[in-house]
N, C-alpha and C positions, 0 to 999 in steps of 0.2 A: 594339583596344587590346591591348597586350603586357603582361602583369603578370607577376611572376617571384618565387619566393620558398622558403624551405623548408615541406614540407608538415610537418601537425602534424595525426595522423592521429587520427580516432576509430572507436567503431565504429557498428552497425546499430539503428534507431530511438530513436535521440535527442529526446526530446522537447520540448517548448517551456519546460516546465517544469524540464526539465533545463540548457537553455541559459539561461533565466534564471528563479530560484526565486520563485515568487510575492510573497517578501516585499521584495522591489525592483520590484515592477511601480508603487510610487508616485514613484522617483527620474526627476528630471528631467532632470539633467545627465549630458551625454554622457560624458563621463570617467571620472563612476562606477559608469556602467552597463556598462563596458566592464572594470571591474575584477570584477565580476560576471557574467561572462561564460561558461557553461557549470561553474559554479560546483555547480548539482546532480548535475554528472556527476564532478566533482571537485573539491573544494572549493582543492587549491592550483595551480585551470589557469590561474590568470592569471600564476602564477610564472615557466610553463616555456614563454610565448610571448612573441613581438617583433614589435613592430609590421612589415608586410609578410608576417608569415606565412602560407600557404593553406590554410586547412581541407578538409582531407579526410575526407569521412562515408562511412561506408555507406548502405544502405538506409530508404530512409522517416524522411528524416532532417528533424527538426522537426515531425513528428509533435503531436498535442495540439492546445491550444486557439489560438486565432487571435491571439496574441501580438504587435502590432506591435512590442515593447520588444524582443521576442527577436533580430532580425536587426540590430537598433539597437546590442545590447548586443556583437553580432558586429562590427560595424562600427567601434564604439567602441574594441570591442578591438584594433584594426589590421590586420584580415582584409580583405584588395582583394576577395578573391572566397571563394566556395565552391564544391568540388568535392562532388560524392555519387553514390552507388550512382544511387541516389534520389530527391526529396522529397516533401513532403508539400504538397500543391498550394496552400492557404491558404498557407503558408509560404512557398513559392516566389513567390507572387505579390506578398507583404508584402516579401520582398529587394526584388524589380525595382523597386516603388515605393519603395523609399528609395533606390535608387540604387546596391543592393549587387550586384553580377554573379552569377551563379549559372549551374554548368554541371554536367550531367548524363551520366556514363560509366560506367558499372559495369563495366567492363574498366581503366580508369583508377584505379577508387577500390579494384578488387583489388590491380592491379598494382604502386601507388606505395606504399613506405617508410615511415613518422613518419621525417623528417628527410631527407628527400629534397630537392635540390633541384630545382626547377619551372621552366618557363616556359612559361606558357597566350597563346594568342592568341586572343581574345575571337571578333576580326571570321572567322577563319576553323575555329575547331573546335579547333585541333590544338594537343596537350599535349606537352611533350615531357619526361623526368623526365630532367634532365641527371646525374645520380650513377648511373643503369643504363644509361644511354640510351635505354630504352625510349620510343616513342612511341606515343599514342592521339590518335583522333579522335573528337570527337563532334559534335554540329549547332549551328553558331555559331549565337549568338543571333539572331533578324529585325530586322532595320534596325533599325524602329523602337523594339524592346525596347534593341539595342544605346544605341541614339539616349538611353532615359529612362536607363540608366544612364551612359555618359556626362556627363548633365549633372545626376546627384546626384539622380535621384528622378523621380517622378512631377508633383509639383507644380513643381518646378521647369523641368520640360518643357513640362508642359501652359499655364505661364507664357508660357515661350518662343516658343509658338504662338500666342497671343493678346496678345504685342508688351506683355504687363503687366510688370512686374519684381516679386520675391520679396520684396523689402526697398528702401525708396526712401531713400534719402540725405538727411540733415538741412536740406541748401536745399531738396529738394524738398517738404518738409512744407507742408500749406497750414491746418491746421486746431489 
């Protein structure tokens, strides 16, 4: 997968509670969650971003409690992917299962700008920051991680594999 964007950079151990402040962990809708969006680390970051942009972290990034709203709330907000030094392995594991890509460079997340423009290729590693031309590599995703995000998550994979569907259409109701 080719995703392309301007980066919109932060910096080192961001934590779960910084990406989204505990007193939104009861919102349900995806919209508003995404207007909440690293909201601890800055209260007007939803201002200064656009849907397509690529977050760039540093170090140990998503750090704290095992927040699934936090990567939710990243996603909401119009981030295809995330880039980091980093992450925090609870964290990283909660992206892949919703379906958010997540790639790991710490040569990458030094080398790239805030407001740089990008274009990551998921399937083979390679970053390339089209405003310096700098390019970096890291370790494409495995198939099959490639595979759950892809197709929006975990559940919806795991779906796809056992021939069930996520959501069944109004003729198909039987009960």
């Amino acid at each position: 997968m080719i995703l392309g964007g301007r980066a919109v950079k932060i910096g080192d151990h961001v934590s779960t509670d910084q990406i989204l402040p505990g007193r939104y962990m009861s919102l349900t809708d995806a919209e508003e969650l995404g207007r909440h969006a690293l909201e601890g680390l800055d209260p007007e970051f939803s201002s200064r971003i656009s849907p397509g942009d690529i977050l760039v972290a540093g170090v140990n990034f998503g750090t704290g409690s095992s927040r699934e709203q936090a990567p939710q709330a990243l996603r909401a907000a119009g981030f295809p992917a995330i880039l980091a030094a980093s992450f925090a392995r609870i964290f990283f594991r909660n992206c892949i299962n919703i379906g958010l890509p997540v790639l790991w460079s710490p040569q990458a997340s030094e080398g790239i700008s805030d407001g740089d423009l990008l274009k990551i290729d998921t399937t083979t590693g390679a970053i390339l920051d089209e405003t310096n031309g700098a390019s970096f590599d890291t370790s494409p995703m495995p198939g099959f991680v490639a595979s759950i995000t892809e197709m929006g998550g975990l559940i919806p994979y795991a779906l796809s594999r056992s021939g069930k569907r996520l959501f069944e259409t109004e003729g198909e109701r039987t009960g």
